[in-house]
C-alpha positions as protocol buffer text, in pm:
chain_id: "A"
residue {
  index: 1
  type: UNK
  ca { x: 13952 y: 9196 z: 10477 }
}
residue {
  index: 2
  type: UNK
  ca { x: 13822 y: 9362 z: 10185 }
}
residue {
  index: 3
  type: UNK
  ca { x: 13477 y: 9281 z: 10220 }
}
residue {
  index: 4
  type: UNK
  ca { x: 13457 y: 9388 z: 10561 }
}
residue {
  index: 5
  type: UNK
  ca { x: 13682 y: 9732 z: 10517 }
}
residue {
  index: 6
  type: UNK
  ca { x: 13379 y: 9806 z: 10241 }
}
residue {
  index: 7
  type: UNK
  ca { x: 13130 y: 9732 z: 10436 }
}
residue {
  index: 8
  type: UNK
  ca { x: 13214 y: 10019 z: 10690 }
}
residue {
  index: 9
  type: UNK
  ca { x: 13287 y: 10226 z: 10440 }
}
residue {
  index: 10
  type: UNK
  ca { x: 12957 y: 10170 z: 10312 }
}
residue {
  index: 11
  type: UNK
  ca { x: 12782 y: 10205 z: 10662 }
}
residue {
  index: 12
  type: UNK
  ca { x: 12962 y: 10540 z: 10690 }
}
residue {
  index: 13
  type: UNK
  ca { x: 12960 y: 10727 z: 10392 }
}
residue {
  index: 14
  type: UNK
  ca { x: 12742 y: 10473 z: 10121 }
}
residue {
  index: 15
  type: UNK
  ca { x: 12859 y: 10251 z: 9864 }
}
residue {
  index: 16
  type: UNK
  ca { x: 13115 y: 10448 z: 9644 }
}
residue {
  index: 17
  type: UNK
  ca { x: 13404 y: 10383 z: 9359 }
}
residue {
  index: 18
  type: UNK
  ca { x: 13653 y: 10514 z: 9633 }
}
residue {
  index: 19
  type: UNK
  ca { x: 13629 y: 10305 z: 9880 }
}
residue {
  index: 20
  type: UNK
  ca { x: 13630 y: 10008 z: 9658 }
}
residue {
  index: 21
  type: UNK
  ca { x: 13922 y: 10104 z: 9493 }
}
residue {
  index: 22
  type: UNK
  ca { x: 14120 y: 10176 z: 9827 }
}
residue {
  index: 23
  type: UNK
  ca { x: 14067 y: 9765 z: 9892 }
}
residue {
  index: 24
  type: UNK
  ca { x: 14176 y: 9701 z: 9497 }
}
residue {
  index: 25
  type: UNK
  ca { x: 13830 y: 9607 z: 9394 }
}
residue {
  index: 26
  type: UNK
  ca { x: 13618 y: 9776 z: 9101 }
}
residue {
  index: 27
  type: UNK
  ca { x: 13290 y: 9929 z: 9207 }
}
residue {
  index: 28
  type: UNK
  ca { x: 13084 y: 9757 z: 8908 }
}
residue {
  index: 29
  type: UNK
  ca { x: 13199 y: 9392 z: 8983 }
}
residue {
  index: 30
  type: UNK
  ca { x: 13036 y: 9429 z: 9326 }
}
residue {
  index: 31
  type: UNK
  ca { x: 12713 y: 9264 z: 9397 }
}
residue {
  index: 32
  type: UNK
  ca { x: 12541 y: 9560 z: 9597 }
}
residue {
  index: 33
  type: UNK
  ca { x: 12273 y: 9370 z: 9894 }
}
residue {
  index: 34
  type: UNK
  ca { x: 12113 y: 9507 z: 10173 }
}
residue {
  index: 35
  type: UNK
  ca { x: 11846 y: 9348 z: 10413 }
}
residue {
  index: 36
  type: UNK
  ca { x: 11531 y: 9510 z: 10475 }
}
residue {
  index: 37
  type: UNK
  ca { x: 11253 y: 9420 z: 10770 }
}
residue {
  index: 38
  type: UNK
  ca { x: 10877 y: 9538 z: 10707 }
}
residue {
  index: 39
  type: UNK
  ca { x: 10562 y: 9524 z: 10935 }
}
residue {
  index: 40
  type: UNK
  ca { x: 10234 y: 9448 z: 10741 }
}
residue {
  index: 41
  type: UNK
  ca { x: 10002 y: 9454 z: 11049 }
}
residue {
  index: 42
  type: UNK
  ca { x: 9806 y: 9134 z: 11144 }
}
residue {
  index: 43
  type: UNK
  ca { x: 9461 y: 9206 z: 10929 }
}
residue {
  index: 44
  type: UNK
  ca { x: 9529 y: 9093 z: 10595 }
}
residue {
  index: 45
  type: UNK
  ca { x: 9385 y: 9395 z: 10442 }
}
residue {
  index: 46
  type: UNK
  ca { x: 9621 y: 9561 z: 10628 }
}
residue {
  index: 47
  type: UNK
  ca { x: 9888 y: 9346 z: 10474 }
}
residue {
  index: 48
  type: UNK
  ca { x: 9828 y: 9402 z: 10110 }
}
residue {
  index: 49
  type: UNK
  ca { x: 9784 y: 9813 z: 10173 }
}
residue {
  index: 50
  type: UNK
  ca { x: 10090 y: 9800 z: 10378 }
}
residue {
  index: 51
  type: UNK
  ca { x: 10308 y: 9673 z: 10061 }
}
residue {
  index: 52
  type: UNK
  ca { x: 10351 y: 10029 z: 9928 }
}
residue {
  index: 53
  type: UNK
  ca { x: 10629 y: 10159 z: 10221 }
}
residue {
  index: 54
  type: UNK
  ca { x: 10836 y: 9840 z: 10172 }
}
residue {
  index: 55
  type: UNK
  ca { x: 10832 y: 9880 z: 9762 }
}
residue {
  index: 56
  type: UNK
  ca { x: 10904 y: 10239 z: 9759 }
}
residue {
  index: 57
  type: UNK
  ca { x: 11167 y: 10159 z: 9983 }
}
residue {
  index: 58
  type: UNK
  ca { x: 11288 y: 9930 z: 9755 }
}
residue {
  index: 59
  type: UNK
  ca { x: 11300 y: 10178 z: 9465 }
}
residue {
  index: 60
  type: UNK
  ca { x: 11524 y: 10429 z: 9681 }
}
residue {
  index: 61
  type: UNK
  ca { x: 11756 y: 10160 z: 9771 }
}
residue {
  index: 62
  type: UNK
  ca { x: 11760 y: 10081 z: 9439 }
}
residue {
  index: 63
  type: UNK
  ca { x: 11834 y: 10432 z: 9242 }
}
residue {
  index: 64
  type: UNK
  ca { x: 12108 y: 10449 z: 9589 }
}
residue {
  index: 65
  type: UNK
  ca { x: 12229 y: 10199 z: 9363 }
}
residue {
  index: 66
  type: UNK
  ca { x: 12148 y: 9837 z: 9590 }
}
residue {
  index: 67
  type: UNK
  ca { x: 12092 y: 9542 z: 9349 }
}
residue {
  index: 68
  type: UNK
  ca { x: 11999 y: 9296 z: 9555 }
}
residue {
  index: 69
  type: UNK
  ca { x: 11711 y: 9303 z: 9835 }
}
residue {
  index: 70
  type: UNK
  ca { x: 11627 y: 9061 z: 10121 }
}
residue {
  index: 71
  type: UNK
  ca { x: 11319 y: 9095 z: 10284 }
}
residue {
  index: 72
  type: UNK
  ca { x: 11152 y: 8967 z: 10605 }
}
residue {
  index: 73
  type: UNK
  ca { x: 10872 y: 9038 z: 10735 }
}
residue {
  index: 74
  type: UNK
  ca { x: 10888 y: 9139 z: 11099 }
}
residue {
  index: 75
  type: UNK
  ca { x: 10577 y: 8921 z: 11205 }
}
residue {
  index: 76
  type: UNK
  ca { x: 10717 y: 8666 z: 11101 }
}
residue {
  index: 77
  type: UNK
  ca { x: 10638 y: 8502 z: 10773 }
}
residue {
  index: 78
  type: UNK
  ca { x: 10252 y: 8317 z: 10670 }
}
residue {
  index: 79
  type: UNK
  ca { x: 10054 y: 8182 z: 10400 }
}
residue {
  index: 80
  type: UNK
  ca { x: 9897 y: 8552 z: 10381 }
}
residue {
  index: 81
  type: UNK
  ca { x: 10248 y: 8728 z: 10420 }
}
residue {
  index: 82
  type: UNK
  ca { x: 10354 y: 8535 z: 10132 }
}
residue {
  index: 83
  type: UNK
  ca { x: 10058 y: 8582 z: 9884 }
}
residue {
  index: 84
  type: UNK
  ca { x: 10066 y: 8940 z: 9996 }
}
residue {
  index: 85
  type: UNK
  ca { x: 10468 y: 8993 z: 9905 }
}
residue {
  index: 86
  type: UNK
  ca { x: 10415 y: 8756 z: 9625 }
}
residue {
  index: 87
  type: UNK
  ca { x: 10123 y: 9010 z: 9437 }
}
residue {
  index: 88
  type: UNK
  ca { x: 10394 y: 9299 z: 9429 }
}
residue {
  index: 89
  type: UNK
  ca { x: 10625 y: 9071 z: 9258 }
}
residue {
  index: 90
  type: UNK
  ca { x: 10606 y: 9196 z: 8887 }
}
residue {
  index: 91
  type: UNK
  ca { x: 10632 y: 9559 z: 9035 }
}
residue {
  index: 92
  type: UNK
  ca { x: 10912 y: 9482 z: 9249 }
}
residue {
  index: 93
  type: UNK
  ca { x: 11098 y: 9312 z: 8979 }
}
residue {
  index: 94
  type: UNK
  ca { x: 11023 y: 9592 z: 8727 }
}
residue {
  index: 95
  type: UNK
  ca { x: 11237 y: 9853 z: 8944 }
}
């Protein structure tokens, strides 16, 4: 129940201390995930240029305060969908 009651609480007005505390929970023991699709275009140049929308995304979600980030590529994933995500690694993991 409390999971869930966050969750829309979440989807309507963002994560907050309020709503956690309405379902007895505290804010900063909550693991804060969202899931995020991307498009990277079929030519692998493409693919590697494309990696700068999905990162900066990444940095908003995380100064919104996210701590977690799945990813999935909406093509579908491949050996150059991989190495692509993989080069942006050390960036990704310095936010």
């Amino acid at each position: 129940m409390a999971v869930s009651a966050l969750m829309i609480a979440w989807r309507s007005a963002g994560p907050n201390d309020a709503s956690a505390r309405s379902e007895g929970r505290d804010y900063a023991e909550i693991d804060k995930t969202v899931t995020s699709a991307f498009d990277l275009g079929l030519d692998r140049q493409a693919r590697q240029a494309g990696l700068a929308e999905p990162v900066d995304h990444i940095r908003e979600l995380a100064a919104a305060g996210l701590e977690h980030v799945l990813i999935s590529p909406r093509q579908g994933w491949d050996q150059a969908t991989l190495e692509a995500v993989a080069s942006v690694l050390p960036e990704v993991h310095a936010i």
